[in-house]
N, CA, C and O of each residue as an XYZ file, in Angstrom:
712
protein
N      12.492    194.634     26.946
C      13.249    195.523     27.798
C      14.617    194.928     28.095
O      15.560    195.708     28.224
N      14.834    193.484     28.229
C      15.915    193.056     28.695
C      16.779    193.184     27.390
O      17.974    193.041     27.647
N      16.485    193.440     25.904
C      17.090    192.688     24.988
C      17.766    194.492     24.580
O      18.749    194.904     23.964
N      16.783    195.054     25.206
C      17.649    196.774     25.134
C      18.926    197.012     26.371
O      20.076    197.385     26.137
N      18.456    196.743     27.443
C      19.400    196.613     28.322
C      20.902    195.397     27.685
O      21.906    195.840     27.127
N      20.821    194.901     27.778
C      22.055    193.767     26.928
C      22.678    194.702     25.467
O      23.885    194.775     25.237
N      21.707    195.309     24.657
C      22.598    196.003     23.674
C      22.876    197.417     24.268
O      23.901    197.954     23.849
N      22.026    198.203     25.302
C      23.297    199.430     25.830
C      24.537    198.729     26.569
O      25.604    199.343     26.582
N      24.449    197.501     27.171
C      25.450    196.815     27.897
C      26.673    197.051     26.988
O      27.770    197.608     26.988
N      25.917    196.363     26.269
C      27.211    195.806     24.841
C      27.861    197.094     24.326
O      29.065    197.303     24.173
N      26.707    198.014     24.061
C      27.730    199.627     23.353
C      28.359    199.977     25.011
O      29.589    200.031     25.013
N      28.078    200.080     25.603
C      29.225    200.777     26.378
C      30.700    199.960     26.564
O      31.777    200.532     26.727
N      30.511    198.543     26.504
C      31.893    197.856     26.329
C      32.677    198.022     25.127
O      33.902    198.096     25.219
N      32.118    198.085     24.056
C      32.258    198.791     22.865
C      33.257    199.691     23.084
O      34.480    199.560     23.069
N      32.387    200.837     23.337
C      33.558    202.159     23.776
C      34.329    202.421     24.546
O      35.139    203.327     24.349
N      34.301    201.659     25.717
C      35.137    201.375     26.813
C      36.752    200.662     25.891
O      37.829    201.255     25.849
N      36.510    199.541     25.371
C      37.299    198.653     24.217
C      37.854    199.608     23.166
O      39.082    199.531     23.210
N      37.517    200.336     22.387
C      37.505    201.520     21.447
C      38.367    202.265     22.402
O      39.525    202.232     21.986
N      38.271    202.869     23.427
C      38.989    203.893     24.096
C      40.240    203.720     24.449
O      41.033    204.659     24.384
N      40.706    202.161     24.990
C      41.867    201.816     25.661
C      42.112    201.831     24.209
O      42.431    202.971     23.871
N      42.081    200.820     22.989
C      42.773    200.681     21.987
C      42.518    202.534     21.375
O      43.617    202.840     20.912
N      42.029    203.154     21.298
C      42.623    204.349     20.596
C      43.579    204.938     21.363
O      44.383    205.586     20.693
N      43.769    204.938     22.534
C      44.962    205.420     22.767
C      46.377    204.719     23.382
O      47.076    204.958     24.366
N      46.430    203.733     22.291
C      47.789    203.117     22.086
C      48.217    203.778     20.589
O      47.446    204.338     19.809
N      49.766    203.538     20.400
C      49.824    204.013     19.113
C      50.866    203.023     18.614
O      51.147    201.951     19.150
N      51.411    203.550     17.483
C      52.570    202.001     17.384
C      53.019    202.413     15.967
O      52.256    202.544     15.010
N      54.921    202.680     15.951
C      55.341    203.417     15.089
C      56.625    202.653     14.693
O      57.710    202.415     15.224
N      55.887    202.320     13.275
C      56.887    201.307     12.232
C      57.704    202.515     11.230
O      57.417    203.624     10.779
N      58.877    201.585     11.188
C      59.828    202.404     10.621
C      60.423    201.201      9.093
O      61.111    200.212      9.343
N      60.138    201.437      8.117
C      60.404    200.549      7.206
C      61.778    200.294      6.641
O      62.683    200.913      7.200
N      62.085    199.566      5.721
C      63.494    199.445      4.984
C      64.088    200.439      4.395
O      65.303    200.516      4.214
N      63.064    201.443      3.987
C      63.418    202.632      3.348
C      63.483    203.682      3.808
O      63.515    204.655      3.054
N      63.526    203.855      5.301
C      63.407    205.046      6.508
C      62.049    205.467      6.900
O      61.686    206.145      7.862
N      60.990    204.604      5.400
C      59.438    205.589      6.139
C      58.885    205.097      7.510
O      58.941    204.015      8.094
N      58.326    206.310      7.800
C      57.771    206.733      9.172
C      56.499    206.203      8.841
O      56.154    206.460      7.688
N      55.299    205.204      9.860
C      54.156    205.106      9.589
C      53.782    204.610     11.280
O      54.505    203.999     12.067
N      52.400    205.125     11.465
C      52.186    205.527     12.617
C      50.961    204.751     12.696
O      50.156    205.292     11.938
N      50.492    203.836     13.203
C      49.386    202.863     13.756
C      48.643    202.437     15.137
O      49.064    202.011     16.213
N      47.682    202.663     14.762
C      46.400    202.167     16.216
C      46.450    200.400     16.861
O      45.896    199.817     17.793
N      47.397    200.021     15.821
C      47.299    198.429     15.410
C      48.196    197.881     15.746
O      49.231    198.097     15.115
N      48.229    197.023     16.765
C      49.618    196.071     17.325
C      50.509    195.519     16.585
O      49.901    194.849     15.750
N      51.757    195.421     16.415
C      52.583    195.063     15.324
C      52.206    193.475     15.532
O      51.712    192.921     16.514
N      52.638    192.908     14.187
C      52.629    191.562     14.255
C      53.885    190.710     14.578
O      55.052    191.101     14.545
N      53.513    189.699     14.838
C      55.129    188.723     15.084
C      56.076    189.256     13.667
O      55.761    189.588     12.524
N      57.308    189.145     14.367
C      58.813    189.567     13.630
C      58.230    191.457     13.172
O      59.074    192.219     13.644
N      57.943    191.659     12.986
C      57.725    193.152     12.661
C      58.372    194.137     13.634
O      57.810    193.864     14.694
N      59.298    195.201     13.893
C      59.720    195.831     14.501
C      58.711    197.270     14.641
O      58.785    198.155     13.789
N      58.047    197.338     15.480
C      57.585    198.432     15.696
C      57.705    198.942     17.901
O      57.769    198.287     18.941
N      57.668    200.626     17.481
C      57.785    200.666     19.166
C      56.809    201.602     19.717
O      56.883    202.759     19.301
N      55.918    201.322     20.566
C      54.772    201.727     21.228
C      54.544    203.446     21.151
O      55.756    203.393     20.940
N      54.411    203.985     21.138
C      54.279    205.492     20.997
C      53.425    206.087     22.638
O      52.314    205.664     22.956
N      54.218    207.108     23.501
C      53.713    206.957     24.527
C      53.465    208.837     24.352
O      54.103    209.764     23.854
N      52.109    208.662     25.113
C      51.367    209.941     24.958
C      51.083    210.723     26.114
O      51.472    210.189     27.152
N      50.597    211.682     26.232
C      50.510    212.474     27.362
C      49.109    213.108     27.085
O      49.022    214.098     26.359
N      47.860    212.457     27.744
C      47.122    212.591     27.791
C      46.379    213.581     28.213
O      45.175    213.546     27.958
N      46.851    214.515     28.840
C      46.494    215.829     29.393
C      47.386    216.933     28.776
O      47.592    218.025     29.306
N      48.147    216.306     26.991
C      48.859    217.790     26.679
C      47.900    218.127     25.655
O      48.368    219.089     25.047
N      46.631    217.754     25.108
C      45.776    218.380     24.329
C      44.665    218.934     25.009
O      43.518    218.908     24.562
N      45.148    219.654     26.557
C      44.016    219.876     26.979
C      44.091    221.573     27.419
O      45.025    221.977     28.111
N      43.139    222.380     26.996
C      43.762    223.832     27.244
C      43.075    223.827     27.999
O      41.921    223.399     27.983
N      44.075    224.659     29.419
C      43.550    225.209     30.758
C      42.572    226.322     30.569
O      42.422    226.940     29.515
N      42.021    226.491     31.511
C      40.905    227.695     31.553
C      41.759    228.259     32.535
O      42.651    227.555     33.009
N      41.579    229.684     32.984
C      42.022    230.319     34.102
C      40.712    230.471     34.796
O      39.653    230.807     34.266
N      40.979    230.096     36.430
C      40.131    229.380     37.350
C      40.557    230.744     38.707
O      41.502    230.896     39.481
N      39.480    231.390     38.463
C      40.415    232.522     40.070
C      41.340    233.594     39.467
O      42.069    234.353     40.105
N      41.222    233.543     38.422
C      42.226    234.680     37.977
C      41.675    236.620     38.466
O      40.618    236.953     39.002
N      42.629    237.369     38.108
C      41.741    238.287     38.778
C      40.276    238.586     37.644
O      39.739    238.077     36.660
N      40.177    239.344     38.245
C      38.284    240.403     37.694
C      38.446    240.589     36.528
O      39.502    241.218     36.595
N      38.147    240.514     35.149
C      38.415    241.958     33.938
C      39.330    240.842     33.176
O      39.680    241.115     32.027
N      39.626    239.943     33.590
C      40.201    239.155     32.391
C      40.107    237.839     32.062
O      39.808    236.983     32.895
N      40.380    237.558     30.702
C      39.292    236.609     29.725
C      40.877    235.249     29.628
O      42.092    235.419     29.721
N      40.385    234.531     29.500
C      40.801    233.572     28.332
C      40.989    233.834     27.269
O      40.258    234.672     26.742
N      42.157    233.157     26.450
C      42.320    233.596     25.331
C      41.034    232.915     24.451
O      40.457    233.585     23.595
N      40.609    231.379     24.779
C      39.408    230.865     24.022
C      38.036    231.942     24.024
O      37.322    232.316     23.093
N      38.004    232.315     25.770
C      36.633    233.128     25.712
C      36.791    234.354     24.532
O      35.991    234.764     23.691
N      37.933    234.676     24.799
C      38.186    235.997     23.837
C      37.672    235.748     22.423
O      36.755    236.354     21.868
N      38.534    234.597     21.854
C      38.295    234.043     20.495
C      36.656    234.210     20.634
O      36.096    235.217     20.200
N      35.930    233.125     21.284
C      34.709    233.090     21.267
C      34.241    234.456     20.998
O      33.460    234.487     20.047
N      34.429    235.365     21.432
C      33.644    236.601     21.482
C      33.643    237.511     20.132
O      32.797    238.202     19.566
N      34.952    237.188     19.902
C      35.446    238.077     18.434
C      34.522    237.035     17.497
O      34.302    237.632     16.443
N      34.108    236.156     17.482
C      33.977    235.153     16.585
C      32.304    235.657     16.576
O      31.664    236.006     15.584
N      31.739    235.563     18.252
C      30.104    236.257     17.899
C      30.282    237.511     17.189
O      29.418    237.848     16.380
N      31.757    238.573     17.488
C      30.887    239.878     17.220
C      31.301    239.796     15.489
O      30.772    240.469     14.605
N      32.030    239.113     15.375
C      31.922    238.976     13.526
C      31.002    238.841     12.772
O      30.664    239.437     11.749
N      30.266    237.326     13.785
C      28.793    237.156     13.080
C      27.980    237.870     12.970
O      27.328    237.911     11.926
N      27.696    238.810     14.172
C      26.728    239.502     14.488
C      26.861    241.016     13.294
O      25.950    241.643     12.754
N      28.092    241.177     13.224
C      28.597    242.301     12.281
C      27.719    241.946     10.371
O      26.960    242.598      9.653
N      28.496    240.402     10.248
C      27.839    239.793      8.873
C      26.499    240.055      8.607
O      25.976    240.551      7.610
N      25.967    239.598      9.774
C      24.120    239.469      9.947
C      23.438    241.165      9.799
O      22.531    241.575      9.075
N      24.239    241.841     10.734
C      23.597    243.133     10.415
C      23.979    243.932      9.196
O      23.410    244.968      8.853
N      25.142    243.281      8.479
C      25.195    244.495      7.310
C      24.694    243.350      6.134
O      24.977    243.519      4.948
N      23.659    241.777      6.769
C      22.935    241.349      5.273
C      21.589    242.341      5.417
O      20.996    243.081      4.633
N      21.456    242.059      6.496
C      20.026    243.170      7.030
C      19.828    244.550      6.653
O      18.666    244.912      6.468
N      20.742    245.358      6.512
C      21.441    246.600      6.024
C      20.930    246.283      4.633
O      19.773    246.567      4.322
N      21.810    245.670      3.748
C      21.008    245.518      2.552
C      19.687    244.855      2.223
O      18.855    245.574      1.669
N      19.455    243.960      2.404
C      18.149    243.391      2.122
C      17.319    244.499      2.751
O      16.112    244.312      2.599
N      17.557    245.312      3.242
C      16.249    246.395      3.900
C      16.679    247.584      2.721
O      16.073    248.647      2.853
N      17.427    247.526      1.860
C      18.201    248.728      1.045
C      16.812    248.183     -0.506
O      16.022    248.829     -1.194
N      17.120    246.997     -0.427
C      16.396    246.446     -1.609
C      14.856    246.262     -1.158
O      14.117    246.009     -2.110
N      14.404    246.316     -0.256
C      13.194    246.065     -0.444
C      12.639    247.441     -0.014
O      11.412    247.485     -0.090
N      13.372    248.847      0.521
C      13.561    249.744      0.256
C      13.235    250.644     -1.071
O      12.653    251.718     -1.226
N      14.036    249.486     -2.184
C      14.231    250.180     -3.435
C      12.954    249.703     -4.253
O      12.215    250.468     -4.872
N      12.800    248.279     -4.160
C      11.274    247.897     -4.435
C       9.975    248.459     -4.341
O       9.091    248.396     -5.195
N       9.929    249.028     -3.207
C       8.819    249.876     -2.360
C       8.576    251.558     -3.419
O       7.619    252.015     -4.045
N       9.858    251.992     -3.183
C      10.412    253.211     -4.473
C      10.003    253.420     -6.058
O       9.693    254.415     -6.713
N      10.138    252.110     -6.351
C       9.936    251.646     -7.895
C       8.248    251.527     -8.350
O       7.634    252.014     -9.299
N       7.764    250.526     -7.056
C       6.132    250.228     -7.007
C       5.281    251.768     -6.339
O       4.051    251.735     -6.334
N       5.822    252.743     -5.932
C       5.466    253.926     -5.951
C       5.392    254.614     -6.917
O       4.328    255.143     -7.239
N       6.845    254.809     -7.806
C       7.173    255.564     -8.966
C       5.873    255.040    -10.127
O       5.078    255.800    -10.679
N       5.938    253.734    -10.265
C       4.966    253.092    -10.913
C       3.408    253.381    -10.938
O       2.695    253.377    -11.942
N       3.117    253.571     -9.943
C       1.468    254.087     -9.251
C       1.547    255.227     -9.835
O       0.879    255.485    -10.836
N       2.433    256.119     -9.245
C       2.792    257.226     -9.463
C       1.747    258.059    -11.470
O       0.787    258.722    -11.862
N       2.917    257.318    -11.926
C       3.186    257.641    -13.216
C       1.679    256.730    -13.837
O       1.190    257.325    -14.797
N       1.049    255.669    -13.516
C       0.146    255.298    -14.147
C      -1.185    256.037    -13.891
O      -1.933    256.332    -14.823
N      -1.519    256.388    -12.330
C      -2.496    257.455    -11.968
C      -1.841    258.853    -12.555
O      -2.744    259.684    -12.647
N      -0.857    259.267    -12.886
C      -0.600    260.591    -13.877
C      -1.062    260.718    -14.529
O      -1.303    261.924    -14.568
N      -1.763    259.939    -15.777
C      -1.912    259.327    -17.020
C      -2.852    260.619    -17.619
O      -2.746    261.010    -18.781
N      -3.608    261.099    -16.818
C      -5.404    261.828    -17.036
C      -4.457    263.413    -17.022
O      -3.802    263.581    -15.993
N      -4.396    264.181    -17.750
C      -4.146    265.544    -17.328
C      -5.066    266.077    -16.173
O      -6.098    265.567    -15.737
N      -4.432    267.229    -15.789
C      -4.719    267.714    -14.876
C      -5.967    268.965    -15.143
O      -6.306    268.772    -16.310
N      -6.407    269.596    -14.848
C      -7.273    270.694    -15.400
C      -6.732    272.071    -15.605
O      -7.416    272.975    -16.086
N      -5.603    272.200    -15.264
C      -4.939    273.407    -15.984
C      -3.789    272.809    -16.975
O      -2.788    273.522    -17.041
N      -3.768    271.662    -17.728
C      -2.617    270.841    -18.209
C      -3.512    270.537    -19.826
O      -2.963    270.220    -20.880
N      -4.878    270.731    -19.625
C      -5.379    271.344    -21.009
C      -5.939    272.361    -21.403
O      -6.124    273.287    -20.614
N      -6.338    272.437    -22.697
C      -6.594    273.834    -23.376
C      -7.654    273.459    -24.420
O      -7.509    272.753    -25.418
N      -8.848    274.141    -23.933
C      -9.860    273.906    -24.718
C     -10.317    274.796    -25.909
O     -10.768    275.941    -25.952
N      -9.990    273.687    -27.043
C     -10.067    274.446    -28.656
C     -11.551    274.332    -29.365
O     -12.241    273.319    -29.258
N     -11.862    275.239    -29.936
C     -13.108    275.468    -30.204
C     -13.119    275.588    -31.539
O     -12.622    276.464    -32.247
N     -13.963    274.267    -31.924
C     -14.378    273.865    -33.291
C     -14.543    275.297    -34.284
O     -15.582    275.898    -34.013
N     -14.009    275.716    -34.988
C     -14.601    276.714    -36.538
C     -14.893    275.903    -37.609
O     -14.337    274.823    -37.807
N     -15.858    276.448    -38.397
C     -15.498    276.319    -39.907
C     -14.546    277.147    -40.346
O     -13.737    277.784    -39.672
N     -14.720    277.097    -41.905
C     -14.151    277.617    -42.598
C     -14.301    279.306    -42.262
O     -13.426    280.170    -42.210
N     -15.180    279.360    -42.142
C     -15.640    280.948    -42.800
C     -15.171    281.859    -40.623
O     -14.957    282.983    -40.170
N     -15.259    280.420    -40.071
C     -14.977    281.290    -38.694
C     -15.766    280.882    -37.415
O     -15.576    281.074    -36.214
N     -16.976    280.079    -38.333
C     -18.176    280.290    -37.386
C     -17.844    279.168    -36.412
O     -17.057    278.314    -36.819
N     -18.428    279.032    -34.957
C     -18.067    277.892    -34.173
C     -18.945    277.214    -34.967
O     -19.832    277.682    -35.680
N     -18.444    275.394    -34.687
C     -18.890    274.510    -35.046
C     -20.142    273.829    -33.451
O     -21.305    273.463    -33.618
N     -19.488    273.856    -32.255
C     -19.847    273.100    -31.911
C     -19.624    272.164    -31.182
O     -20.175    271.632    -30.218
N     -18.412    271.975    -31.979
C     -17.098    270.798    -31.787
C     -15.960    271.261    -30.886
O     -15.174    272.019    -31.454
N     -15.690    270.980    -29.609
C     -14.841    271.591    -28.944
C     -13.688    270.418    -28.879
O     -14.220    269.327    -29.084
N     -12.588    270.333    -28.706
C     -11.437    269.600    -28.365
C     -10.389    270.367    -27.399
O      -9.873    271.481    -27.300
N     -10.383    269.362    -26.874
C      -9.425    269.092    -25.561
C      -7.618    268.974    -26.524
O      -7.242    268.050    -27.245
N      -6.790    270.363    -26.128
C      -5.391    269.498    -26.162
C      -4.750    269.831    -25.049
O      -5.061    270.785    -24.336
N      -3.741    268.989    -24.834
C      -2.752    268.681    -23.763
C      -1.428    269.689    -23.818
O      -0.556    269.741    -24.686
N      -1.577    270.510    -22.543
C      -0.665    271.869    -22.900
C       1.137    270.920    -22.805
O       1.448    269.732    -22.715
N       1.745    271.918    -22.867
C       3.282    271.374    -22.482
C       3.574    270.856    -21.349
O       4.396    269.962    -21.148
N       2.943    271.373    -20.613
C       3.167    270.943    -18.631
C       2.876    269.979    -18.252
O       3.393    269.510    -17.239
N       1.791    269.255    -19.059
C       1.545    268.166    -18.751
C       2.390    267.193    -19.179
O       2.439    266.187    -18.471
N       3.376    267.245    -20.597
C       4.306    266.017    -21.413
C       5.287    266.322    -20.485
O       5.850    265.292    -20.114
N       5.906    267.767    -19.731
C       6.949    267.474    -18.551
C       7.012    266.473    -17.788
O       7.843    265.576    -17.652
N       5.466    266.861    -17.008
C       4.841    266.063    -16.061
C       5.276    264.673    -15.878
O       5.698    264.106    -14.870
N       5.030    264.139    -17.377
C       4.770    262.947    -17.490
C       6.044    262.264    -17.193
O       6.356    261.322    -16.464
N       6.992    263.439    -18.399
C       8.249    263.000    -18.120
C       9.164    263.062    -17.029
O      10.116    262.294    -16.895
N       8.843    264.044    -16.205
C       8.970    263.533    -14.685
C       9.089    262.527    -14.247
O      10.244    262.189    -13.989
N       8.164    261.729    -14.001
C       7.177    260.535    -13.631
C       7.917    259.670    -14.211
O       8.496    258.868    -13.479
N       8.065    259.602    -15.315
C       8.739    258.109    -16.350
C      10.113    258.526    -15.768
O      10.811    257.588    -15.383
N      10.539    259.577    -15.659
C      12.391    259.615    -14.651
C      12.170    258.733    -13.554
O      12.607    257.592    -13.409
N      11.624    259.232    -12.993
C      11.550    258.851    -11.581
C      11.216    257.420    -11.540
O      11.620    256.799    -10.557
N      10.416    256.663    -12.619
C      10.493    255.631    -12.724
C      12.219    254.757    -12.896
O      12.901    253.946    -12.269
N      12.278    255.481    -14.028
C      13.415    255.168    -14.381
C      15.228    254.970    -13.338
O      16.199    254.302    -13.694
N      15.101    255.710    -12.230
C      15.824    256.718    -11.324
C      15.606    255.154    -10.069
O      16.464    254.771     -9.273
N      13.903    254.405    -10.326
C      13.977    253.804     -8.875
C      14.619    252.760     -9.570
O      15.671    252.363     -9.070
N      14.122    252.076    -10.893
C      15.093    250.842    -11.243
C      16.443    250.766    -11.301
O      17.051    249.703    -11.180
N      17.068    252.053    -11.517
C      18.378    251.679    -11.449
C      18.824    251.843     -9.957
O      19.959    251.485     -9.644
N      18.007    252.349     -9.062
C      18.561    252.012     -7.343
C      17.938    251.006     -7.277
O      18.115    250.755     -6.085
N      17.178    250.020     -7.739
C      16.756    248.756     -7.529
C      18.042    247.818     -7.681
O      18.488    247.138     -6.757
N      18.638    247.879     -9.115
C      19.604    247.281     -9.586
C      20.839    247.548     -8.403
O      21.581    246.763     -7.812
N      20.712    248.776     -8.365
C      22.168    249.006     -7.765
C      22.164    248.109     -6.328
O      22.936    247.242     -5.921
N      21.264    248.553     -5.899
C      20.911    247.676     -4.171
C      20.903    245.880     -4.434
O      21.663    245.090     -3.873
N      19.782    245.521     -5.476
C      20.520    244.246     -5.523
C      21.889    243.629     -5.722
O      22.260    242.516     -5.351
N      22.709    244.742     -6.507
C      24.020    243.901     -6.798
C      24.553    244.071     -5.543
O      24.985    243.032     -5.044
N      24.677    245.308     -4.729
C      24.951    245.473     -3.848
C      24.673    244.010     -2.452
O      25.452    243.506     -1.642
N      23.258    243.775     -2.744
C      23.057    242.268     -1.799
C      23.758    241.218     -2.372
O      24.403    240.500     -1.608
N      23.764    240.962     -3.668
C      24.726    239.901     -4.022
C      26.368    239.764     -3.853
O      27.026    238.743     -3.652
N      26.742    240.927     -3.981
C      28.451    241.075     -3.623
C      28.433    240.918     -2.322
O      29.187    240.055     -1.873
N      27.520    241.753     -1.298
C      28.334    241.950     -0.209
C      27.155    241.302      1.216
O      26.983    241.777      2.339
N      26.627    240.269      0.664
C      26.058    239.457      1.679
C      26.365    238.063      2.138
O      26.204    237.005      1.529
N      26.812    238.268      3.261
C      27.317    236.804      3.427
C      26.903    235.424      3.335
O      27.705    234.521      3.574
């Protein structure tokens, strides 16, 4: 315990030491007119001259009592600065809800069109086996009227219709998400 106490001792002299020397400054002017500006005490014969500062001019006032209804120019900044973010955040949200939106669309269209697959019962037409001579065979077959290859092709659009709003919404998240 004592050997922690002795090293916070020591860092706070540290920075205490650190503080007075950072704010000295010390400004050499060379043979050739350059300007060079130092934390570092000149040495014997070296011409340099102390640089004196004003320690309270990097400090921006707040208004303290001012009337009702008005801001600081920092608070102001501050505020424009949340409602920017807040603007960014809701139009990544905007999209990423556009795309998983369009995902949802696509994995529908998909269901969609794979449970299509079976015609429907007015989407065939039942043909009845002959021979030659006329007579039924027996043999009945099933074909698939026109309404149903619409159908289908419907279905494969609409497939088709969600991937490219898939595409479109992702590029859309990639360009315009912050």
């Amino acid at each position: 315990m004592r050997r922690t106490n002795q090293l916070f001792l020591l860092l706070i002299l540290f920075a205490a030491a650190w503080g007075v020397q950072a704010q000295q400054l010390w400004k050499y002017v060379d043979k050739d007119g350059k300007v060079t500006y130092s934390d570092k005490p000149p040495k014997k014969g070296e011409k340099a001259e102390e640089v004196k500062s004003d320690p309270k001019a990097n400090i921006l006032e707040t208004q303290r009592g001012g009337a009702v209804g008005k801001e600081s120019a920092a608070s102001q900044a501050l505020k424009d600065v949340n409602a920017r973010a807040n603007a960014r955040a809701d139009k990544r949200d905007k999209l990423r809800d556009a795309v998983d939106n369009a995902k949802d669309e696509l994995e529908a269209a998909k269901k969609a069109l794979e449970d299509g697959r079976e015609p429907l019962p007015d989407e065939v037409q039942i043909v009845v086996g002959r021979t030659k001579d006329g007579a039924p065979t027996g043999r009945n077959a099933g074909v698939r009227k026109p309404e149903y290859y619409k159908r289908i092709e419907g279905l494969e659009a609409a497939v088709k219709k969600a991937e490219t709003a898939l595409e479109v919404a992702e590029g859309n998240y990639r360009r315009g998400a912050p």
